[in-house]
One Martini backbone bead per residue (centre of mass of N, CA, C, O) as a GRO file, in nm:
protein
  184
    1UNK     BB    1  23.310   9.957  11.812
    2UNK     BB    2  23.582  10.019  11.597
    3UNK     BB    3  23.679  10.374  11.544
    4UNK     BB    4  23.951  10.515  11.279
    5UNK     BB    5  24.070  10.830  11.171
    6UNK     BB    6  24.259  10.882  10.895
    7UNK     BB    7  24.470  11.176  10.722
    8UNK     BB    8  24.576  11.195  10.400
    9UNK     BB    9  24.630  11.279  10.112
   10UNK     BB   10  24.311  11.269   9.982
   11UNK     BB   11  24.273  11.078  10.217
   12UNK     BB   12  24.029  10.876  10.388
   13UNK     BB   13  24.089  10.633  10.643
   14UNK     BB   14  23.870  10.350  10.779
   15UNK     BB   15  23.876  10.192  11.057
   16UNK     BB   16  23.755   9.848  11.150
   17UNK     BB   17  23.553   9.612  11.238
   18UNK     BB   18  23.446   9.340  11.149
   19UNK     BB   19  23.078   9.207  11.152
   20UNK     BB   20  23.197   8.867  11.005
   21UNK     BB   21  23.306   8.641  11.216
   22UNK     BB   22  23.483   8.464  11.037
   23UNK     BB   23  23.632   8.767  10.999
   24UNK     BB   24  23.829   8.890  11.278
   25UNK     BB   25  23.970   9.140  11.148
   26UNK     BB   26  24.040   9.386  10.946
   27UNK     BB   27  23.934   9.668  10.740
   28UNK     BB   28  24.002   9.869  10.480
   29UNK     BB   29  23.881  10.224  10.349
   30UNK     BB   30  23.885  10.426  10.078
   31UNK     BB   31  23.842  10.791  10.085
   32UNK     BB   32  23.742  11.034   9.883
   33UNK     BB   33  23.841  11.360   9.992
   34UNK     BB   34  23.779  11.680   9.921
   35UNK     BB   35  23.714  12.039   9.962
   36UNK     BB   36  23.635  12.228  10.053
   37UNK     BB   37  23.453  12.535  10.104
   38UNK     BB   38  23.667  12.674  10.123
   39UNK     BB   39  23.867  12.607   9.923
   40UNK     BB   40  23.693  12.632   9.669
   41UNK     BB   41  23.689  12.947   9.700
   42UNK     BB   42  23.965  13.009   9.698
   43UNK     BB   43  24.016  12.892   9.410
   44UNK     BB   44  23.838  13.039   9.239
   45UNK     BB   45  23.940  13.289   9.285
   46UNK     BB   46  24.214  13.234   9.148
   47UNK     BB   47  24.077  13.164   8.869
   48UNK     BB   48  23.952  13.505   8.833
   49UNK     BB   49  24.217  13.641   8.975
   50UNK     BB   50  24.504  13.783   8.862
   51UNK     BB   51  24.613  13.924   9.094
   52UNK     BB   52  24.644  13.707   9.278
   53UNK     BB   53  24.902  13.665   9.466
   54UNK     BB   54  25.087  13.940   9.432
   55UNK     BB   55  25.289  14.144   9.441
   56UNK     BB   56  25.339  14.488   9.520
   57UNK     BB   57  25.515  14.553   9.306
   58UNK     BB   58  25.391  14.422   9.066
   59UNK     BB   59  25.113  14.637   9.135
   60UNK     BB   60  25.232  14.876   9.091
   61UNK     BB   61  25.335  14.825   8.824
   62UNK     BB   62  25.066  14.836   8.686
   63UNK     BB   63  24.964  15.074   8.759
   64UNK     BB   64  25.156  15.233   8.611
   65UNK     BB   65  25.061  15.115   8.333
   66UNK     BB   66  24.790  15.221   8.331
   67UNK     BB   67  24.865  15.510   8.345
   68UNK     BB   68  25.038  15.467   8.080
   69UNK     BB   69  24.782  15.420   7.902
   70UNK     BB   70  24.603  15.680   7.970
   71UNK     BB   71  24.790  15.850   7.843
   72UNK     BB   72  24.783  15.799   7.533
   73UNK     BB   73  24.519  15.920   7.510
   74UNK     BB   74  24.603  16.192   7.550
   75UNK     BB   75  24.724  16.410   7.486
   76UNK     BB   76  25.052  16.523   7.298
   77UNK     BB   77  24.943  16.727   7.074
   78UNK     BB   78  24.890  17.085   7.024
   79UNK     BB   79  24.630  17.307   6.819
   80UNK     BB   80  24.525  17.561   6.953
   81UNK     BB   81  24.386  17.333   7.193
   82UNK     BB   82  24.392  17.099   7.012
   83UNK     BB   83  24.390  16.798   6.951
   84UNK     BB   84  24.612  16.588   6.758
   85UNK     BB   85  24.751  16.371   6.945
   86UNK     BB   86  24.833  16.049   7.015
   87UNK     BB   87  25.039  15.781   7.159
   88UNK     BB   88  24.922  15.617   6.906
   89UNK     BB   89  25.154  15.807   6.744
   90UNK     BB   90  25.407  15.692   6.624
   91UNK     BB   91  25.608  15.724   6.843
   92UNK     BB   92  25.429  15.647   7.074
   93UNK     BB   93  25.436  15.343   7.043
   94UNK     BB   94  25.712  15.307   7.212
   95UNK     BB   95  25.514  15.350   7.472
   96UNK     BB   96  25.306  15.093   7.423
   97UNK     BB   97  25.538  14.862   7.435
   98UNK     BB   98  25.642  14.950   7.726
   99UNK     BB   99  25.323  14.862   7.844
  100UNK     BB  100  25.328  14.569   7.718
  101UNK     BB  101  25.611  14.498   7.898
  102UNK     BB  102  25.528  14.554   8.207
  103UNK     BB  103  25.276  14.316   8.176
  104UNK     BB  104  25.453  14.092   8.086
  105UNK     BB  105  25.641  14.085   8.318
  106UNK     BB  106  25.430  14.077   8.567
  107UNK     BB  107  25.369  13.776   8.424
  108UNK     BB  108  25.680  13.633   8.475
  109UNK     BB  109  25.663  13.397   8.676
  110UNK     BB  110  25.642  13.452   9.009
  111UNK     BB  111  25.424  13.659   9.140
  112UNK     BB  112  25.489  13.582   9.466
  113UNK     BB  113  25.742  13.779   9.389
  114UNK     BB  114  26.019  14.018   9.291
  115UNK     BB  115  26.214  14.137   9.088
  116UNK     BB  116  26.392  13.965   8.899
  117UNK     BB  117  26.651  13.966   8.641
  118UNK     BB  118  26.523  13.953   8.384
  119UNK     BB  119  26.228  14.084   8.458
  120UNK     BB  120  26.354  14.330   8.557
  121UNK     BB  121  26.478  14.403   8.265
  122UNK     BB  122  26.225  14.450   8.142
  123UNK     BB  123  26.076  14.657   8.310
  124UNK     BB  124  26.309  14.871   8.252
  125UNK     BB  125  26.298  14.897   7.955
  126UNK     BB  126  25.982  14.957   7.964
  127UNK     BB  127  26.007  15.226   8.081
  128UNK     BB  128  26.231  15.338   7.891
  129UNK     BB  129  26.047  15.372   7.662
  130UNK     BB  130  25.797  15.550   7.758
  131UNK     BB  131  25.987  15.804   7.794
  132UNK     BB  132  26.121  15.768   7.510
  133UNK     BB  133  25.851  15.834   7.332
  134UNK     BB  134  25.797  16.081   7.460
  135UNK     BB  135  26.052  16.268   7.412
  136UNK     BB  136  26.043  16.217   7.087
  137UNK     BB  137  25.766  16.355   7.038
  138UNK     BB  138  25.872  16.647   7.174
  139UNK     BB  139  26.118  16.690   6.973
  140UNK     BB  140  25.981  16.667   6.764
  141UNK     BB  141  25.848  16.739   6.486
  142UNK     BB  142  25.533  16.857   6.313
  143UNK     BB  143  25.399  16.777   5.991
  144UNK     BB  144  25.163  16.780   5.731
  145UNK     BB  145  25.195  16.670   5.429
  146UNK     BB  146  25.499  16.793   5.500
  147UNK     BB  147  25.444  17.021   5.694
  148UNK     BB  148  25.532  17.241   5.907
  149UNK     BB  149  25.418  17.240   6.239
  150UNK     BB  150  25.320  17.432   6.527
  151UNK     BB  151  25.355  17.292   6.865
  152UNK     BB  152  25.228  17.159   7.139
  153UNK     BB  153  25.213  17.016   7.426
  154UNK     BB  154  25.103  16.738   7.613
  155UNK     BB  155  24.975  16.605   7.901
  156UNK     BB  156  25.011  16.351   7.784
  157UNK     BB  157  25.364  16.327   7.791
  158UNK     BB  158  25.415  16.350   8.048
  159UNK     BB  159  25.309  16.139   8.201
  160UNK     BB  160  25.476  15.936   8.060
  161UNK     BB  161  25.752  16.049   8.176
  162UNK     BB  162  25.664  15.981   8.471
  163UNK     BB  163  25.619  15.703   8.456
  164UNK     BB  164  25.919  15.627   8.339
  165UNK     BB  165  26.062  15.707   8.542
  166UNK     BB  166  25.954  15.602   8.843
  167UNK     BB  167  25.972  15.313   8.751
  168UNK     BB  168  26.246  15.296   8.785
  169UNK     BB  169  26.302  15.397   9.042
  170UNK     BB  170  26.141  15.169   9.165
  171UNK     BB  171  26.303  14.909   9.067
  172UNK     BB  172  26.596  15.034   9.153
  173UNK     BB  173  26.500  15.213   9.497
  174UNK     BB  174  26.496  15.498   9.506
  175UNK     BB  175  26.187  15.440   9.524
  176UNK     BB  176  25.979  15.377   9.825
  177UNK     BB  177  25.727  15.208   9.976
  178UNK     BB  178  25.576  15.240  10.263
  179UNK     BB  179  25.503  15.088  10.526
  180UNK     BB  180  25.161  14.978  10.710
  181UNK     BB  181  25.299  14.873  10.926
  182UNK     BB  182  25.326  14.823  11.271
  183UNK     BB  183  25.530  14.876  11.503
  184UNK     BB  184  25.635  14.652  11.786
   0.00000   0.00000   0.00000
C-alpha cells in the first residue's frame, strides 16, 4: 500500500490508492491540520501580553511613561515640608495628557518597528508635554482662596521634567542605550 502526505498552509493531503478492486485510481482526502501546542501557546503568549513583540524602543518609551505617571503621584508643591500638590492639580493636567500621548503613540501602527513618521512626532509631542506641565507648575505661584501662598517644589516636578526632558532626547537620539550583544 502506498501512502504519500504533502502538507500545504493548514491542510494536509493523505494521498494512497483505493482499496476498492473496481476502482484501481487514487483517492485524495483533505484533512484539516490544527496548530500545533507550541504555535498554540505562542498565540495565547500574544493575546494576553500586550507587550508581545514590542520594539525596545517603544519599551523603553512606555517604561519612561510609567515613571511620569510615578512621578504625578509624588508631590509637586510643598507647604512647610508637606505635600500640599500632586500633578494631578492644575496645571500638572498638562503632563498627565502627555503620560497618556505617549502610551497612546506607543501602541500605534506596527508595534515591532520603532517610531517613525506621525508617531513619532506624536511621542515628541508628548514628552514635551510633559516637561511642560512641570515646569509651569514650578514658575507659577500657588494660591489657596484667593491668597498667594510661598510654597516650596516638590520632588515629582523634577521627576517630571527630567522624564521628559529624557524621552525628546531619546526619541531625537541623541541618548542612546547601548546594544548588550557581544561583538563577533
Amino acid at each position: 500500500m502506498f501512502f504519500k502526505k504533502l502538507s500545504y498552509i493548514g491542510f494536509e493531503i493523505r494521498r494512497k490508492g483505493d482499496l476498492n478492486p473496481k476502482n484501481r485510481g487514487d483517492c485524495r482526502k483533505a484533512i484539516r491540520v490544527g496548530p500545533t501546542k507550541i504555535n498554540q501557546l505562542i498565540m495565547e503568549q500574544n493575546t494576553q501580553n500586550p507587550l508581545a513583540g514590542l520594539h525596545k524602543q517603544k519599551l523603553y518609551v512606555l517604561i519612561a511613561a510609567g515613571v511620569g505617571l510615578i512621578a504625578l503621584l509624588l508631590p509637586w508643591r510643598t507647604i512647610g515640608g508637606f505635600k500640599a500638590a500632586t500633578g494631578f492639580n492644575g496645571l500638572g493636567l498638562i503632563s498627565l495628557l502627555g503620560v497618556v500621548g505617549v502610551i497612546v503613540a506607543t501602541f500605534m501602527g506596527d508595534k515591532s518597528k520603532p517610531f517613525a513618521g506621525q508617531t513619532k512626532q506624536i511621542a515628541l509631542g508628548s514628552f514635551g508635554a510633559i516637561a511642560l506641565g512641570a515646569i509651569l507648575v514650578l514658575v507659577t505661584k500657588a494660591s489657596f482662596r484667593g491668597y498667594k501662598i510661598p510654597t516650596n517644589p516638590g520632588l515629582g516636578a523634577f521627576i517630571a521634567i527630567a522624564v521628559g526632558v529624557a524621552g525628546l532626547l531619546f526619541l531625537m537620539g541623541i541618548i542612546k542605550v547601548p546594544d548588550n550583544k557581544p561583538k563577533a
